[in-house]
C-alpha positions in Angstrom: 69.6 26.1 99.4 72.5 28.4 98.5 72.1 32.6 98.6 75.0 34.9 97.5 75.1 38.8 97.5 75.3 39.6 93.5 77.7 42.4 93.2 78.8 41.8 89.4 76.1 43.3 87.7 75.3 47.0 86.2 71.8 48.2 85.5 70.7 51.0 82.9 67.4 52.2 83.7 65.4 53.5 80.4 62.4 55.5 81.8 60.0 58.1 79.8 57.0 57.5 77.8 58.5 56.0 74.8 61.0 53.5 77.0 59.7 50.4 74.6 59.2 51.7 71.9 63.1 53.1 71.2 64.4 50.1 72.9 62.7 47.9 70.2 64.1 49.8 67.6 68.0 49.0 69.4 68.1 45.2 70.8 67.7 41.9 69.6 64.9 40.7 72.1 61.3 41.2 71.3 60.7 44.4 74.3 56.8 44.2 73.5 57.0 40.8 75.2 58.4 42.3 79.0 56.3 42.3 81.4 56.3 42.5 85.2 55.7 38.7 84.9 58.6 38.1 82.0 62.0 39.0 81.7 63.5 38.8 78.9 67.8 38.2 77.6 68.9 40.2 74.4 71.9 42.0 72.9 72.7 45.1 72.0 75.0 45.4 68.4 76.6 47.4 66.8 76.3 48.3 62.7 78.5 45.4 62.0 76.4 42.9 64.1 79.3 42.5 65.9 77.8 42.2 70.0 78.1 45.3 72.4 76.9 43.9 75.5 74.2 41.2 76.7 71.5 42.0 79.2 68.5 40.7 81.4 65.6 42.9 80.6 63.5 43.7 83.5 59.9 45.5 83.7 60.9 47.5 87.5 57.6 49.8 87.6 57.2 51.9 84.8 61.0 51.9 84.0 62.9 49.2 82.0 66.1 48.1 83.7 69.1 46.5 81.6 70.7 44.0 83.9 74.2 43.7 82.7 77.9 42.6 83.3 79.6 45.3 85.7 81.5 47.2 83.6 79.1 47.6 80.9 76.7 49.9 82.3 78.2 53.1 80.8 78.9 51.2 77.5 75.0 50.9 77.4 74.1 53.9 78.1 76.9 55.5 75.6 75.4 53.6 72.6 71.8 54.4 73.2 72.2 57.5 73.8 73.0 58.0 70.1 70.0 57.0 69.6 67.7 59.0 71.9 67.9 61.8 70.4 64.7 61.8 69.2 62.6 60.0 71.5 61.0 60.3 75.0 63.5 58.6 77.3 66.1 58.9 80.5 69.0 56.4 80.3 71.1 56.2 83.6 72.3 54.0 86.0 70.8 52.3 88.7 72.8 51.4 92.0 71.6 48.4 93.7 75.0 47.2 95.5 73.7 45.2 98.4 69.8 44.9 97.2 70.5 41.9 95.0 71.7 38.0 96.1 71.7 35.1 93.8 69.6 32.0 95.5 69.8 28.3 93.8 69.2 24.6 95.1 69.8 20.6 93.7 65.9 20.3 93.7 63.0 22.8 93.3 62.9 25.2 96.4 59.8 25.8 98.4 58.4 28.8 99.7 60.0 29.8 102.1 58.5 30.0 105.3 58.3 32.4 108.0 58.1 35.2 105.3 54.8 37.2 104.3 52.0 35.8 102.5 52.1 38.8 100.1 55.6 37.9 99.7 56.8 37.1 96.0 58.7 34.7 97.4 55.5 33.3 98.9 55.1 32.0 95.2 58.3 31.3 93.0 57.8 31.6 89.7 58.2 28.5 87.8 59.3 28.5 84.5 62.8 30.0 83.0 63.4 34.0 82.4 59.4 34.4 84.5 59.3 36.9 86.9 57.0 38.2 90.2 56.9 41.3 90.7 55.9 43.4 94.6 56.3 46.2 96.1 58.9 44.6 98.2 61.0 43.2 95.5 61.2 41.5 92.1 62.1 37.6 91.4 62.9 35.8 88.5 63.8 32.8 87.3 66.8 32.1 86.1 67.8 29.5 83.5 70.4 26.7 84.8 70.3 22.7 85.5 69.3 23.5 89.3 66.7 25.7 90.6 68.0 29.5 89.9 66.9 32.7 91.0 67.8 36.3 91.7 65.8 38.4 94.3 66.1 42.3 93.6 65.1 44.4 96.8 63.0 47.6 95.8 63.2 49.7 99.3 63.8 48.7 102.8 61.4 45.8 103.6 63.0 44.3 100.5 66.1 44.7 102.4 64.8 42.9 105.1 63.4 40.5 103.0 67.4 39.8 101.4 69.0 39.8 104.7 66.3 37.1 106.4 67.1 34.9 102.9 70.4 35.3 103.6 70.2 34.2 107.6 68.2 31.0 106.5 70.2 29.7 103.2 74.2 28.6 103.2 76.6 31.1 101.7 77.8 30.1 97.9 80.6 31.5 96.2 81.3 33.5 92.9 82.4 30.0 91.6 79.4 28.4 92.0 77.1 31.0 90.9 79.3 31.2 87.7 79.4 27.3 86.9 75.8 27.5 86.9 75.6 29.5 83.6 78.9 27.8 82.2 77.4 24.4 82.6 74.3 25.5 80.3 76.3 27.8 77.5 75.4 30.9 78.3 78.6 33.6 78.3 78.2 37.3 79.3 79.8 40.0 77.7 82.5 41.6 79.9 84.4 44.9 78.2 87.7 42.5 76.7 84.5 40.7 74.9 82.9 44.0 73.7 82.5 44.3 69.5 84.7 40.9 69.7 81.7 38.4 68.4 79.1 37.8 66.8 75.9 36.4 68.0 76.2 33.1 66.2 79.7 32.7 67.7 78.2 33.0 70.8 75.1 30.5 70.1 73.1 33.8 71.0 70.9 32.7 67.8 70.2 29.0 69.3 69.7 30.2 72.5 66.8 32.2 72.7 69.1 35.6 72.9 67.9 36.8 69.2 64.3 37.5 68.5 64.1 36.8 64.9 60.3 38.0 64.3 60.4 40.9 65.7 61.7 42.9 63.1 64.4 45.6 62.4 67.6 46.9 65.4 71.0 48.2 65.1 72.8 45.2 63.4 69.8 43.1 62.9 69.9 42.5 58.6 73.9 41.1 59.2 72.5 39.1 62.2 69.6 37.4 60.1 71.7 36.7 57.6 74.3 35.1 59.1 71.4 32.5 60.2 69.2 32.0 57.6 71.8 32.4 54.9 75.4 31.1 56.2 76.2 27.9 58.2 78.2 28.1 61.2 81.9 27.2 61.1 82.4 27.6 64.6 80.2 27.8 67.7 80.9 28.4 71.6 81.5 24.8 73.3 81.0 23.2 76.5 84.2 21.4 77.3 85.4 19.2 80.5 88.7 19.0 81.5 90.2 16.4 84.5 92.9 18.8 85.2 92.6 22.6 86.9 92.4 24.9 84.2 93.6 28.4 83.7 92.3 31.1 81.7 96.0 31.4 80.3 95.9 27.9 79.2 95.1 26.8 75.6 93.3 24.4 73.9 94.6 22.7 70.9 92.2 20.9 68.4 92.7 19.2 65.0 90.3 20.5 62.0 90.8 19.3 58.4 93.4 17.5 59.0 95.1 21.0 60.5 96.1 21.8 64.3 94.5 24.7 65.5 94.6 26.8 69.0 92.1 28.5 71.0 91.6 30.4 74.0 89.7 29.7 77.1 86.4 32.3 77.6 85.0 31.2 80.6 86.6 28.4 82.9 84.9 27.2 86.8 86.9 24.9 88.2 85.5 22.1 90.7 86.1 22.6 94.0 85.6 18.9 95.2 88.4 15.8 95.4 87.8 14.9 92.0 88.7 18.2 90.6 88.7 19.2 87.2 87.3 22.2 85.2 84.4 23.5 82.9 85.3 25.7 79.8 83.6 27.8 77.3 85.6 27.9 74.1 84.8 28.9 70.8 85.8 25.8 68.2 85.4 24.8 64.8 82.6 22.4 64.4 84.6 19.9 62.8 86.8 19.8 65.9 83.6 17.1 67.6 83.9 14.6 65.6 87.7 15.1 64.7 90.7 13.0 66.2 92.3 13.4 68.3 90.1 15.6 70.5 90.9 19.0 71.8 93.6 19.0 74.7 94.4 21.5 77.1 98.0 22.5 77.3 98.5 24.0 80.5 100.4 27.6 80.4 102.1 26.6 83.8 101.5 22.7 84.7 100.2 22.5 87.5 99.8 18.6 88.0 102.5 17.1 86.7 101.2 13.8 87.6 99.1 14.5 84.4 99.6 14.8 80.6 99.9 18.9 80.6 98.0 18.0 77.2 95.2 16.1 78.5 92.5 15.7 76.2 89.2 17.5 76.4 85.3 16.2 76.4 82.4 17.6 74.7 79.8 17.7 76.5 76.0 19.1 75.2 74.4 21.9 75.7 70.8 22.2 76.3 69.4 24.3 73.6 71.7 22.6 70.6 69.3 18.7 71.5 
């Protein structure tokens, strides 16, 4: 078992009578479906469809908290502000540095022991995006190959409740906490990304991201169209590289015959002897079954005792099976 303080993270709290209600009217994910025992992931869009920011929605009493890259707080709240003009709601930020960690494991984890019996963490909660909810703190589930989780501490028995996780698991790093949602597809929108993609880009249509039954938000009629009506040209990939990659470095694939470049999004690079890296890239679909496949070519080589063009491997992601 692995823990790690998460200190990358804003939160927007939306609190008032009509909290739901306006926020369905503004993001992608279906907000009559959060509960204290669901979170739920969605975007937030501008007119052109083009993605603001992504976010973990979480029920936190009678408030709804936006969980989302740090950065992109204030982004948030500038955008629904516009909005809230008319309805019953308090957008601000919430400051939890230091009542947040990040836990994961190989296998399932077990209660832990030692801990309360009242104790969400008495009684993980089992399936992707779920949540438990106490008076001590809130859990959920977080989706990834390994067992995923984040622990949110509500006041200062929560605290204690982080800090005795902490004494018990081993410490991972930033690395390892961000391989884990590289190796499933799933990129967060930082402020370079802001109003840079769409959805489909992103795979946020194919990925659960976008609620497409639950009716009208800010972007929503370009967003269904581009689904129903358009087939993707090109998509975020999973790619595997045996060299150390950089975020400088680009990738080079053929497509109709044509060589085309394109920049690494997200890159975690494996700290063990056999090296190598993961990379989240947006392609052209041709560019799978095309040949040669995509190579990296290296900004600054740093292994020379390898092609600086080294070819790239596909590799699948779990919600395009």
């Amino acid at each position: 078992m692995k823990a790690l303080p998460l200190n990358h993270n804003d939160f927007v709290q939306i609190l008032g009578p009509d909290c739901k209600k306006f926020l369905q009217g503004q993001v992608s994910c279906n907000i009559d479906l959060l509960s204290h025992d669901k979170s739920l992931r969605g975007v937030l869009c501008n007119l052109k469809g083009r993605v603001i920011a992504d976010f973990r929605a979480i029920q936190a009493g009678d408030a709804v908290w936006l969980q989302t890259e740090a950065g992109m707080g204030q982004q948030l709240i500038d955008v629904l502000s516009k909005y809230a003009v008319f309805s019953k709601v308090e957008i601000s930020l919430v400051s939890l540095a230091g009542k947040i960690i990040g836990l994961f494991h190989g296998e399932e984890i077990e209660p832990f022991a030692n801990l309360p019996e009242n104790s969400p963490l008495a009684d993980l909660p089992a399936s992707d995006d779920a949540a438990v909810s106490g008076e001590d703190c809130i859990v959920v589930k977080l989706p990834a190959v390994k067992s995923k989780y984040q622990i949110i501490s509500l006041n200062t028995k929560g605290d204690a409740l982080l800090a005795k996780v902490s004494e018990l698991a081993e410490t991972a790093t930033e690395t390892e906490w961000a391989m884990l949602d590289i190796e499933i597809g799933i990129l967060h929108i930082n402020e370079q990304d802001s109003e840079q993609f769409t959805p489909q880009l992103l795979n946020y249509d194919i990925s659960g991201v976008i609620d497409f039954k639950k009716g009208c938000y800010t972007g929503q009629e370009i967003v269904a169209r581009m689904f129903y009506r358009s087939t993707a040209k090109k998509r975020l990939q999973l790619l595997s590289s045996p060299l150390t990659a950089d975020a400088a470095d680009t990738i080079i694939y053929s497509e109709a015959g044509a060589e085309k470049t394109a920049g690494i999004l997200r890159i975690a690079n494996v700290s063990n002897s056999a090296g190598g890296s993961l990379i989240l890239a947006i392609l052209g679909l041709q560019a799978i079954d095309s040949l040669p496949p995509p190579r990296l070519l290296q900004a600054e080589p740093v292994e020379p005792a390898i092609n600086s063009e080294s070819f790239l491997q596909f590799l699948t992601l779990p919600y395009t099976k």
